[in-house]
VMD Tcl script that draws the C-alpha trace (Angstrom):
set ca {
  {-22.84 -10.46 -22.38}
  {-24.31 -13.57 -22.02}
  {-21.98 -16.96 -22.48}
  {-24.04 -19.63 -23.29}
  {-27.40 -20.58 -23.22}
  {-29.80 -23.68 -23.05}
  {-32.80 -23.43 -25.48}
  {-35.62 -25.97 -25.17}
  {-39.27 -24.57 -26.44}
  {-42.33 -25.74 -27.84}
  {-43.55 -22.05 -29.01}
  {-40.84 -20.74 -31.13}
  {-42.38 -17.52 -31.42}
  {-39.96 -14.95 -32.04}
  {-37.09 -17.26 -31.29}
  {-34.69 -16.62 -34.19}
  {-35.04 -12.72 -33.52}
  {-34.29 -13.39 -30.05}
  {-31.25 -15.11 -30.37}
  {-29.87 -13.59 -32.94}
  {-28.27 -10.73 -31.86}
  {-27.00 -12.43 -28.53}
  {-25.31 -14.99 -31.29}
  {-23.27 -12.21 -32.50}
  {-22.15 -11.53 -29.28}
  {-20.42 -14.73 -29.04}
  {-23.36 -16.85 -27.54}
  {-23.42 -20.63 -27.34}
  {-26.25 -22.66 -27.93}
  {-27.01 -26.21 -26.40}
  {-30.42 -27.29 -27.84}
  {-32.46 -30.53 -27.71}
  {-34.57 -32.59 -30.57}
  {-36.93 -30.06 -32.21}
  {-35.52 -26.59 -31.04}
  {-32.14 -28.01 -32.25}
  {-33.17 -29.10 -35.68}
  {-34.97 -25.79 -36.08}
  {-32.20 -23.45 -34.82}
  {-30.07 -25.52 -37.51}
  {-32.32 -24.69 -39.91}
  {-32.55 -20.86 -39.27}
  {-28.43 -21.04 -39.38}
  {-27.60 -20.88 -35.94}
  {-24.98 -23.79 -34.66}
  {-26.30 -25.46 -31.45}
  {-24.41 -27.78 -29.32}
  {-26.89 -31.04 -29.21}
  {-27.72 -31.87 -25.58}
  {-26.29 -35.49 -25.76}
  {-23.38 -34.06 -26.68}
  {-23.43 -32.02 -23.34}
  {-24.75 -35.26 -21.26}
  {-22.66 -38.02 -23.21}
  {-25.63 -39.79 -23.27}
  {-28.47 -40.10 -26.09}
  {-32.24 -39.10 -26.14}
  {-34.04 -42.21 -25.02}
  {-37.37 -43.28 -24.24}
  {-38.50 -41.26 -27.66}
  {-37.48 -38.34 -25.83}
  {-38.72 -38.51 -22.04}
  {-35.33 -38.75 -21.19}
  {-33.06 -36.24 -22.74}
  {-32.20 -33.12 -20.37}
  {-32.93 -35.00 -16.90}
  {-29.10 -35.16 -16.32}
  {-26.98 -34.45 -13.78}
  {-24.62 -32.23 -16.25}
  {-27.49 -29.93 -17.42}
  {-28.60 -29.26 -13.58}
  {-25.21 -29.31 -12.27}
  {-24.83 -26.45 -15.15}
  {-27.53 -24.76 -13.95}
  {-27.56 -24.81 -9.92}
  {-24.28 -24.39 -9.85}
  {-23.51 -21.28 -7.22}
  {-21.32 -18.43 -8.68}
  {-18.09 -17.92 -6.20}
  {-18.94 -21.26 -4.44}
  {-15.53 -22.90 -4.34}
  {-17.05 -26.65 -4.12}
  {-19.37 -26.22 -6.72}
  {-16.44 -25.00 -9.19}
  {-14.34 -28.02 -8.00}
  {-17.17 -30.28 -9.06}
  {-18.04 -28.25 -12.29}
  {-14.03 -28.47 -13.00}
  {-14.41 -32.59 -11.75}
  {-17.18 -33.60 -14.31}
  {-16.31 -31.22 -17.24}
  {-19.25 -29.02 -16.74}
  {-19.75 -25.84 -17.89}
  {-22.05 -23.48 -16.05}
  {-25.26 -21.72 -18.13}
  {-26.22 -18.01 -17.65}
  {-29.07 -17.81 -20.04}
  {-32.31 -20.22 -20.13}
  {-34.66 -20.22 -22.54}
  {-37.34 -23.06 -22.18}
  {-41.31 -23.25 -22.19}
  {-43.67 -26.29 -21.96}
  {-45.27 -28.24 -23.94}
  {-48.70 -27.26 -24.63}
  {-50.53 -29.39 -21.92}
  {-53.10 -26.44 -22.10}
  {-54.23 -26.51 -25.08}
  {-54.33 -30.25 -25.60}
  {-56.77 -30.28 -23.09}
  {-59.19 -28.03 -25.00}
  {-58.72 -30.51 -27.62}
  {-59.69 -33.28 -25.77}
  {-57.42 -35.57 -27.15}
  {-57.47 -38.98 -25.48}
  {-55.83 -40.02 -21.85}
  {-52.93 -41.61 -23.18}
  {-51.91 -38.94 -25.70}
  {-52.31 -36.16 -22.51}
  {-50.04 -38.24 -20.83}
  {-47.49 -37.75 -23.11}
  {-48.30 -34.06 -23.50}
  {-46.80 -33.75 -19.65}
  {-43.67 -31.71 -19.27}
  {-40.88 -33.37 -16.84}
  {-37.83 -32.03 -18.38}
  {-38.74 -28.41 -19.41}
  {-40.54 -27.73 -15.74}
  {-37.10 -29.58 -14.11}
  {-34.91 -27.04 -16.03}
  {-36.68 -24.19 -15.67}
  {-37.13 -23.99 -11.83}
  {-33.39 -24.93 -11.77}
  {-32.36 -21.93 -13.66}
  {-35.59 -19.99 -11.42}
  {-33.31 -21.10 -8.51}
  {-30.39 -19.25 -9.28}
  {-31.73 -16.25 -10.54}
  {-28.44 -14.66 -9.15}
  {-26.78 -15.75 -12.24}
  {-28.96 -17.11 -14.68}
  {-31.39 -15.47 -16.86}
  {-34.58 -17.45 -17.10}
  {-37.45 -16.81 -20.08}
  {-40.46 -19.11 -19.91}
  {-42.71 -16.72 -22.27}
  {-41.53 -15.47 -25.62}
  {-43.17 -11.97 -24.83}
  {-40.64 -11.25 -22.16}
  {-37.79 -11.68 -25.14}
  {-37.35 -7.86 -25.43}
  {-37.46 -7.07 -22.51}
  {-34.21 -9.27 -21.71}
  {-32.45 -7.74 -24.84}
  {-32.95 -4.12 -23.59}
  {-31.95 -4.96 -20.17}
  {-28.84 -5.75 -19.20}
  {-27.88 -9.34 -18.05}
  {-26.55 -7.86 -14.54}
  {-30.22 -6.58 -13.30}
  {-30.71 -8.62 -10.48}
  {-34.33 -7.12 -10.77}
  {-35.46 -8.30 -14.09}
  {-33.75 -11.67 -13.50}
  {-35.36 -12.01 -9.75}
  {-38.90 -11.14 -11.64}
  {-38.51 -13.51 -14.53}
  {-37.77 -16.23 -11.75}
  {-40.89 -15.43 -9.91}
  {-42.87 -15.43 -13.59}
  {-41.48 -19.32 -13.23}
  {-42.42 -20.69 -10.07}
  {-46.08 -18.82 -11.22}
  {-45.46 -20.82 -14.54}
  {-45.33 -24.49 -13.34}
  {-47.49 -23.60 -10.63}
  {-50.50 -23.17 -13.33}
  {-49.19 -26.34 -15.56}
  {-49.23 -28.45 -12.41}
  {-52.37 -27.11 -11.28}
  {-53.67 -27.98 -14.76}
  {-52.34 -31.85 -14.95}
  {-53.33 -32.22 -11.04}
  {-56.84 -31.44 -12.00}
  {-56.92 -33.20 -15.10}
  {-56.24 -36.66 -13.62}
  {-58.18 -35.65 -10.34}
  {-60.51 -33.11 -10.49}
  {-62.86 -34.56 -7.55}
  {-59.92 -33.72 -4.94}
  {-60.80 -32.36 -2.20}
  {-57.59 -32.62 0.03}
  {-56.03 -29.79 -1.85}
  {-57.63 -26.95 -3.87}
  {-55.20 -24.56 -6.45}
  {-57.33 -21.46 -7.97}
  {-55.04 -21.15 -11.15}
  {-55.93 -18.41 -13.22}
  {-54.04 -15.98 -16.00}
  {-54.54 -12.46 -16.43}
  {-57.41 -11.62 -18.92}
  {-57.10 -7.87 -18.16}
  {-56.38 -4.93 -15.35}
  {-60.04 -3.24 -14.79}
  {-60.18 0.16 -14.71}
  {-61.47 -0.27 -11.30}
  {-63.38 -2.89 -8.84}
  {-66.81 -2.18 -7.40}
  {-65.32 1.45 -6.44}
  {-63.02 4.16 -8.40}
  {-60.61 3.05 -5.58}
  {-60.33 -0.27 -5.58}
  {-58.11 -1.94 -7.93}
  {-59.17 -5.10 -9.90}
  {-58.11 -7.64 -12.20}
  {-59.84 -9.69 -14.64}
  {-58.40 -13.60 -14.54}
  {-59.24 -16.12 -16.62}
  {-59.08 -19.87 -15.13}
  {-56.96 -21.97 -17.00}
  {-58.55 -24.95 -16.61}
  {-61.92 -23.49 -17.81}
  {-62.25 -23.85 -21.98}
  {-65.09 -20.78 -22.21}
  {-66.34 -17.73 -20.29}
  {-66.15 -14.28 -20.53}
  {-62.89 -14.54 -22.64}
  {-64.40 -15.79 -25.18}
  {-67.39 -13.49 -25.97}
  {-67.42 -11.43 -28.83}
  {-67.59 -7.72 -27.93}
  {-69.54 -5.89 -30.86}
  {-69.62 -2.55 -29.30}
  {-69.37 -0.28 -26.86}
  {-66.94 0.55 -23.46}
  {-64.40 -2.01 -22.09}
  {-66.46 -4.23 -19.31}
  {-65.95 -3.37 -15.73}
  {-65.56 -5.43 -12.82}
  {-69.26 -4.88 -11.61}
  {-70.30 -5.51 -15.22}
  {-68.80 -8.75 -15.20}
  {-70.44 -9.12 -12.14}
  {-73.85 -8.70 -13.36}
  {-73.54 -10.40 -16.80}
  {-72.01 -13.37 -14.86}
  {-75.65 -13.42 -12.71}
  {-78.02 -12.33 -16.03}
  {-76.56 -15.23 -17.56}
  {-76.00 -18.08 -14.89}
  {-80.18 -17.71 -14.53}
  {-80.87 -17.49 -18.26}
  {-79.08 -20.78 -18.40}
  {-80.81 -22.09 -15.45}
  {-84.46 -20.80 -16.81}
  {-83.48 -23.28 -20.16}
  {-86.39 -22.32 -22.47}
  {-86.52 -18.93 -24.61}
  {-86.30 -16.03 -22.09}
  {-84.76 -13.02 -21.17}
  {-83.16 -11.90 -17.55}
  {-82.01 -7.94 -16.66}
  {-79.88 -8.00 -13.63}
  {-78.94 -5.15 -11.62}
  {-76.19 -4.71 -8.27}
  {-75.85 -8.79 -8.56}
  {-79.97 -8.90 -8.12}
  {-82.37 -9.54 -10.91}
  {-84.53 -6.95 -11.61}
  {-87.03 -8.31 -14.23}
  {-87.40 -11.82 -15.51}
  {-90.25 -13.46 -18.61}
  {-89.92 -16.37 -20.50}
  {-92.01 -17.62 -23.36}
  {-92.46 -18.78 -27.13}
  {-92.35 -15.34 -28.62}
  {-89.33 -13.38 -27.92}
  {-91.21 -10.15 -29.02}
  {-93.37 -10.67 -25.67}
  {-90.95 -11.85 -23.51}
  {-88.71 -8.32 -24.54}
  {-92.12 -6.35 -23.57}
  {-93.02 -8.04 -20.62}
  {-89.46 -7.79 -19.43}
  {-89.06 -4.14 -19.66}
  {-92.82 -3.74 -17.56}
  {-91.78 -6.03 -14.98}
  {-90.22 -3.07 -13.54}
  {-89.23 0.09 -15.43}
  {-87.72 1.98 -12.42}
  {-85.10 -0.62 -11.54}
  {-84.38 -2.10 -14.97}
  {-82.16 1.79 -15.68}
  {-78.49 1.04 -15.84}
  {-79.22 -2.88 -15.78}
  {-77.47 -5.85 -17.37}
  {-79.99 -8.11 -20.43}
  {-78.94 -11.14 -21.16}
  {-81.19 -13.41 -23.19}
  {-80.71 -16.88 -25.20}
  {-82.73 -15.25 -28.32}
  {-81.42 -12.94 -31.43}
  {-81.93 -9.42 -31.11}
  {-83.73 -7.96 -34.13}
  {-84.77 -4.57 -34.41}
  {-88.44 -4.32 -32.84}
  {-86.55 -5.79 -29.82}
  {-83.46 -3.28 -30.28}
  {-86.24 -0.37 -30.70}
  {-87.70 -1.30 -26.99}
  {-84.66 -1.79 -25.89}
  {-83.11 1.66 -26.70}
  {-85.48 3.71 -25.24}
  {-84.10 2.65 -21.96}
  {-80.22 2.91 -20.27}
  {-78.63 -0.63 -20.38}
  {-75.00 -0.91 -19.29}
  {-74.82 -4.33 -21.48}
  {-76.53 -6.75 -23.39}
  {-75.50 -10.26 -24.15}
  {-76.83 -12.27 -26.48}
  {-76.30 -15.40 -29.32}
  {-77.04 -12.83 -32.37}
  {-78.06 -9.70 -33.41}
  {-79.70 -8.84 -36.61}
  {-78.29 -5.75 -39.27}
  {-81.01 -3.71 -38.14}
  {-80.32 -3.95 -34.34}
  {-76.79 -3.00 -34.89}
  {-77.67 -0.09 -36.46}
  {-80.13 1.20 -34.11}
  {-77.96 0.06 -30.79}
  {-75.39 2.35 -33.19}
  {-76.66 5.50 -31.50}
  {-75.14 4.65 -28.22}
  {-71.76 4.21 -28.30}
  {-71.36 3.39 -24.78}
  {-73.74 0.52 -24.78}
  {-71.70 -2.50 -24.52}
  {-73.32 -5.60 -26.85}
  {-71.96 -8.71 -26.27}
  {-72.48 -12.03 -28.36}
  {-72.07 -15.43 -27.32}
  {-72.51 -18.67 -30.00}
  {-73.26 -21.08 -27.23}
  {-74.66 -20.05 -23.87}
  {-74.73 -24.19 -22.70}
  {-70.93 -24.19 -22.63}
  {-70.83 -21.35 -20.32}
  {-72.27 -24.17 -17.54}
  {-70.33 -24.09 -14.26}
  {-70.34 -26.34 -11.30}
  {-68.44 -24.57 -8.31}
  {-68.78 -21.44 -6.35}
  {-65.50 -19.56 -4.61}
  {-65.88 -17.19 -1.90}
  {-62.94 -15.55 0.07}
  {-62.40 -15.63 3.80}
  {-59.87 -14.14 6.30}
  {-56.83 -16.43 5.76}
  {-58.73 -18.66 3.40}
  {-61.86 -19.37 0.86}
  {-64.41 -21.22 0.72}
  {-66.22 -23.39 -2.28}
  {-69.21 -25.30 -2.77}
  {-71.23 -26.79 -5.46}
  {-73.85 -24.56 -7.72}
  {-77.20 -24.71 -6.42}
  {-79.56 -27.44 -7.79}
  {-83.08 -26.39 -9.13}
  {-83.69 -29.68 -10.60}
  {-87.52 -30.30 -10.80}
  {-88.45 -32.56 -7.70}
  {-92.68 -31.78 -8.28}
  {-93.48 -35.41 -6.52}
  {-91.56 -34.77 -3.76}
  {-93.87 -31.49 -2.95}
  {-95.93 -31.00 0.30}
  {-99.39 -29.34 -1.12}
  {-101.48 -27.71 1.68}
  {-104.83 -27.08 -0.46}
  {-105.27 -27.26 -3.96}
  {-103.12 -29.10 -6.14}
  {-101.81 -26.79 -8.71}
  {-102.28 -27.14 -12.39}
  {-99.54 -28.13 -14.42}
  {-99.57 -24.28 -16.00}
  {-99.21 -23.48 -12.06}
  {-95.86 -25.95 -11.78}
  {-94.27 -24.51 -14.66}
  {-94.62 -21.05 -13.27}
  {-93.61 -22.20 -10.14}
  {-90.52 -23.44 -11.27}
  {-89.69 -20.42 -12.87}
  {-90.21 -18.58 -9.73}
  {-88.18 -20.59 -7.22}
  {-85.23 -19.90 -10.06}
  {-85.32 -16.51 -10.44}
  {-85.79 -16.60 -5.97}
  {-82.94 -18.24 -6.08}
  {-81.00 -15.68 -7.92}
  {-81.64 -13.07 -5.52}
  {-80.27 -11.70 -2.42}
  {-81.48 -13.25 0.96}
  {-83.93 -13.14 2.36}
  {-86.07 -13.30 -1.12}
  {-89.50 -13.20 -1.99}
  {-90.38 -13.46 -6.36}
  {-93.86 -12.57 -7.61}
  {-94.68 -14.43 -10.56}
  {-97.82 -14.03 -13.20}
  {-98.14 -15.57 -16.99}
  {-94.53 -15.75 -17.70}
  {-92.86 -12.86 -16.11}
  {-91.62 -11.65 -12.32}
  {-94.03 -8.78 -11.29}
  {-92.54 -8.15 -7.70}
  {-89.40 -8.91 -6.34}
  {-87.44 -8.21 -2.81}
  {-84.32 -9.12 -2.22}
  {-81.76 -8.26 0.58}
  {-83.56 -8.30 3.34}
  {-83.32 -9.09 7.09}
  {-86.48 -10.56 7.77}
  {-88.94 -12.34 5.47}
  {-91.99 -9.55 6.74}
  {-89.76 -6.99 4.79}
  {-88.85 -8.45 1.65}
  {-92.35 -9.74 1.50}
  {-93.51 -6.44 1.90}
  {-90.94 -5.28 -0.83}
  {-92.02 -7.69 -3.49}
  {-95.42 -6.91 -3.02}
  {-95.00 -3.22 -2.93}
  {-93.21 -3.33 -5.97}
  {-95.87 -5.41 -7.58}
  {-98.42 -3.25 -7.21}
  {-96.73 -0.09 -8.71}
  {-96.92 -1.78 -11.96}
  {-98.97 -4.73 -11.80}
  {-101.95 -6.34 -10.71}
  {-102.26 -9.22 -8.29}
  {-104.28 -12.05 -10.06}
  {-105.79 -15.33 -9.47}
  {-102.57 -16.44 -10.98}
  {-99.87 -14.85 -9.07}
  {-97.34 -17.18 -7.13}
  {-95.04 -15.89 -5.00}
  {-92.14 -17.71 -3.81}
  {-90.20 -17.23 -1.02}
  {-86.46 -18.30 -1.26}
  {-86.45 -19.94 2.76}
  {-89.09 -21.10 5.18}
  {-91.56 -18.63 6.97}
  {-90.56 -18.24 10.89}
  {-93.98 -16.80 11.63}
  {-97.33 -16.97 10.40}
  {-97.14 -12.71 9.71}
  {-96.08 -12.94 6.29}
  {-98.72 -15.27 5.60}
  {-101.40 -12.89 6.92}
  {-99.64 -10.15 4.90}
  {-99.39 -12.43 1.18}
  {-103.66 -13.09 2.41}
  {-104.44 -9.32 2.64}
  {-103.55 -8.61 -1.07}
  {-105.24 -11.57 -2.06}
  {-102.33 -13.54 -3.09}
  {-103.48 -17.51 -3.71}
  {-100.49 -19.41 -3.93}
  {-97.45 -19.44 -2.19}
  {-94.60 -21.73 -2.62}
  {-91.61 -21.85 0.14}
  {-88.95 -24.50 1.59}
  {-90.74 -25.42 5.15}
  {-88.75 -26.54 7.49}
  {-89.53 -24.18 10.18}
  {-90.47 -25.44 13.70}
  {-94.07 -23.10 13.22}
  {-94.53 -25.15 10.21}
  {-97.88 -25.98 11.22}
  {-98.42 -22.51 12.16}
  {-97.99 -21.33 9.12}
  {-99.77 -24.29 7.18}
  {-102.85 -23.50 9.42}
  {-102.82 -20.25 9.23}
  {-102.70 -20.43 5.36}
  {-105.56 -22.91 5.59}
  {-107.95 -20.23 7.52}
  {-107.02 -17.74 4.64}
  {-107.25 -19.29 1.91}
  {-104.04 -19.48 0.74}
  {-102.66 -22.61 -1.42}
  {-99.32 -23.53 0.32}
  {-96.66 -25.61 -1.23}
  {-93.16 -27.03 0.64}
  {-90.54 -27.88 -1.61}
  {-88.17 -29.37 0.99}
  {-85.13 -27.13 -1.07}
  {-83.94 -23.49 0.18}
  {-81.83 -21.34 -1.97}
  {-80.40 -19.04 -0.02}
  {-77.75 -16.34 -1.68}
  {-75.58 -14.32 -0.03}
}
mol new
graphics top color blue
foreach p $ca { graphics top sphere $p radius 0.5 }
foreach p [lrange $ca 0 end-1] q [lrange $ca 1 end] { graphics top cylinder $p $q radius 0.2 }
display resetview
C-alpha cells in the first residue's frame, strides 16, 4: 500500500481515477500550484508543497519543488541508517509513489510560439524530481505517462520489475525533452548528435519476415509519415515506408506537377507535365514490367480516368494530396491497396540523412540539385532551353537511384533507367536496354549519368544507339578522353561539376 505520494503534472489525464482508489487506501498527497488546486477541486486533500519545504513558490513558480526536503524525500535509501538520521534531523518524510510529467515543451514547439515564451515552457523541477524518484526505483514508484496508470494499480507496489521498468521509461523520458530543448536553442551542433524518436508503431516485420522492426517518429520533426491520412487498405510495412519515403523525397525535388513510382528504394518510372492525365499514361509506359508491386506518389488529385489506369496494374501504395468520389470507389475493389493522402507535400521537406555504422552512424546533408545551368561545361551544341529543363529532370530522378546510375530521358518522362551497378559500361547498358523494350531513342533523348565516365567505352556504347546528348559530373582524369571521343561521335556532352551518388 502505498504511503504518500508527490503529484506534479501538466496532463491530468486520468488523474482523479488514478488516485482515487490509492486515496482510500490511506494515501497522502503533496501537490504543487495547478495539480494542487485541481486535486482540491476533484475532493481530494493535498498537502501544498510549501508546506512540505517551509518555503513559498517564488519566481512565479520556477522555484517551488527544487528543495532539499522534496529530494532528500525522494533519494533517501531504504535501511540506510544515515539517511534515516538525516530524514529524522530535518523532519522529512520519505515518498514511495511519484507521479509527475513535463510541461509540454513538445508541443509548444509545433506552435511556434516565440523564444521567450519556450523558455518558460522548460521543465527544471518536474525533470529534477522525476530522475530522483528514477534513482531509487528500489522504493519508489515513478509514473511519467498517464497510460502506465493501470498498470501500477494492478501491480503490486513490491514488483521490483515494474518499478525498475517505469524508471528506465524516465531516464528515456528526459532524455527526449532534453534532446528536444538542446536542439531547439542549437540545432547547428555538431559536437554532439541525439537521434530522439517515439514509437509510431511495431511493423509486422523489416525488409524480411525475420527481422523485427519498429516504426519511430522523431520528436523534433512536426510532419511525416505520422501524419498522413490512411484512406484504405493494409497497415504500411517497413519496406513500404521505405519506398514512399523515396517516391516522395523526388516528387518534392521534381517541384512542378508530376508523378514518381518507386520500387526496392529505386525509381522505376518518372513524367512530369501540365496535364496530369498524360503524366499518369506516360508514367505507367515508362516501364510496365518493373512498375508491378511499386510505390506512386504524385503532387496531383487522383480522379477516376487516373484511378481506371491505375487499377489495371498491382501497386503496393499510392500517396497523394486528394482523391476524387469516383477514384475511391474504383480503388474500392482492392482492398489491399494502401491509398494514402497528404494536404501538404512541401512540409514533408527534410535536410539530413542518417546512416548506421559498426559502433556508430553517420549523417550528412540532403543532396542539392539546385539549378547551376551557367556553371555548365558544354562540349558541342548548346542545348535549348526545352533541352535544360529535361536535363534537370534527369540528373534528379539519377540522383534518386542506386549507384552507379544512368536515366534516359524523352518529352517529359524516364524511358530507361539502370541503377545498382558496378561499373558505368553496365548500368549504361541497363538503361539503354530497358529503353528500347518500350521506347524509342530520339533526337531528344538525354541520358544522364549520376558520376563521371572513367573510360571513353560508355561513350562509344551511348554513340552506337544514336543517343545525342549526354549529361554527366566530369571530373575524371580521361576527361579529355571522353570529351574527344564524344566529339568524333557526335555526341553533345555536358559537365555539371555535381555527382549524386546514392548508396
Amino acid at each position: 500500500m502505498y504511503k504518500r505520494a508527490l503529484v506534479s503534472v501538466s496532463d491530468k489525464t486520468g488523474l482523479v481515477n488514478f488516485l482515487q482508489p490509492l486515496v482510500e487506501k490511506g494515501l497522502e498527497i503533496v501537490s504543487t500550484g495547478g495539480t494542487s488546486k485541481f486535486l482540491q477541486e476533484n475532493g481530494f486533500k493535498v498537502i501544498d508543497v510549501s508546506d512540505v519545504t517551509h518555503f513559498p513558490e517564488v519566481m512565479d513558480g520556477r522555484v517551488k519543488t527544487l528543495h532539499p526536503h522534496i529530494h532528500m524525500g525522494l533519494l533517501a535509501r531504504a535501511g540506510n541508517v544515515n539517511d534515516q538520521k538525516i530524514l529524522e534531523q530535518f523532519q522529512v518524510s520519505m515518498f514511495d509513489l511519484v507521479v509527475v510529467n513535463l510541461y509540454p515543451f513538445e508541443e509548444s514547439l509545433k506552435n511556434d510560439l516565440p523564444f521567450e515564451q519556450m523558455i518558460e515552457k522548460i521543465d527544471i523541477g518536474g525533470p529534477s524530481m522525476l530522475r530522483s524518484a528514477a534513482k531509487s526505483f528500489s522504493r519508489i514508484t515513478v509514473v511519467c505517462d498517464p497510460y502506465d496508470y493501470t498498470r501500477v494499480l494492478e501491480t503490486s507496489e513490491q514488483d521490483l520489475v515494474l518499478k525498475k521498468e517505469l524508471a528506465a521509461k524516465v531516464f528515456y523520458h528526459t532524455s527526449l525533452y532534453d534532446s528536444l530543448i538542446a536542439g531547439y536553442l542549437n540545432p547547428e551542433n555538431k559536437n554532439e548528435f541525439v537521434l530522439a524518436g517515439r514509437l509510431e508503431k511495431k511493423l509486422r516485420y523489416g525488409e524480411n519476415p525475420l527481422q523485427n522492426a519498429y516504426w519511430y517518429r522523431d520528436i523534433k520533426s512536426k510532419n511525416g509519415f505520422h501524419n498522413f491520412k490512411i484512406i484504405q487498405g493494409k497497415e504500411l510495412s517497413y519496406n513500404n515506408l521505405l519506398d514512399l519515403d523515396s517516391a516522395l523525397k523526388l516528387c518534392l525535388e521534381i517541384g512542378e506537377l508530376n508523378a514518381v513510382a518507386v520500387k526496392h528504394n529505386n525509381p522505376c518510372g518518372v513524367a512530369y507535365g501540365e496535364s496530369s492525365d498524360d503524366i499518369v499514361f506516360n508514367l505507367l509506359k515508362t516501364d510496365p514490367v518493373s512498375i508491378f508491386g511499386g510505390i506512386l506518389a504524385c503532387n496531383f488529385e487522383i480522379t477516376q480516368r487516373h484511378a481506371e489506369q491505375l487499377n489495371e496494374i498491382f501497386l503496393e501504395c499510392i500517396v497523394a494530396p486528394s482523391y476524387s468520389m469516383d477514384a475511391l470507389k474504383i480503388f474500392e475493389k482492392k482492398k489491399n491497396l494502401r491509398l494514402l493522402k497528404i494536404d501538404n507535400l512541401d512540409i514533408l521537406k527534410s535536410s539530413i540523412q542518417v546512416k548506421t555504422i559498426l559502433g556508430g552512424f553517420l549523417i550528412q546533408t540532403d543532396d542539392d540539385f539546385t539549378a547551376t545551368v551557367s556553371e555548365w561545361k558544354v562540349f558541342g551544341k548548346q542545348p535549348s532551353p526545352k533541352l535544360i529543363k529535361e536535363i534537370l529532370f534527369g540528373e534528379k530522378v539519377c540522383g534518386y537511384l542506386k549507384s552507379n546510375s544512368i536515366a534516359l530521358v524523352d518529352n517529359g518522362k524516364t524511358i530507361g533507367l539502370g541503377m545498382g551497378q558496378v561499373n558505368r559500361v553496365d548500368a549504361v547498358e541497363q538503361a539503354i536496354g530497358r529503353a528500347l523494350k518500350f521506347h524509342k531513342i530520339t533526337e531528344s533523348t538525354i541520358l544522364i549519368s549520376d558520376a563521371f565516365f572513367p573510360f571513353k567505352d560508355s561513350i562509344e556504347m551511348i554513340a552506337k544507339h544514336n543517343i545525342k546528348w549526354v549529361f554527366q559530373p566530369g571530373g575524371s582524369i580521361k576527361d579529355p578522353e571522353v570529351v574527344e571521343a564524344a566529339k568524333n561521335l557526335d555526341v553533345q556532352l555536358i559537365f555539371s561539376g555535381k555527382r549524386h551518388f546514392r548508396h
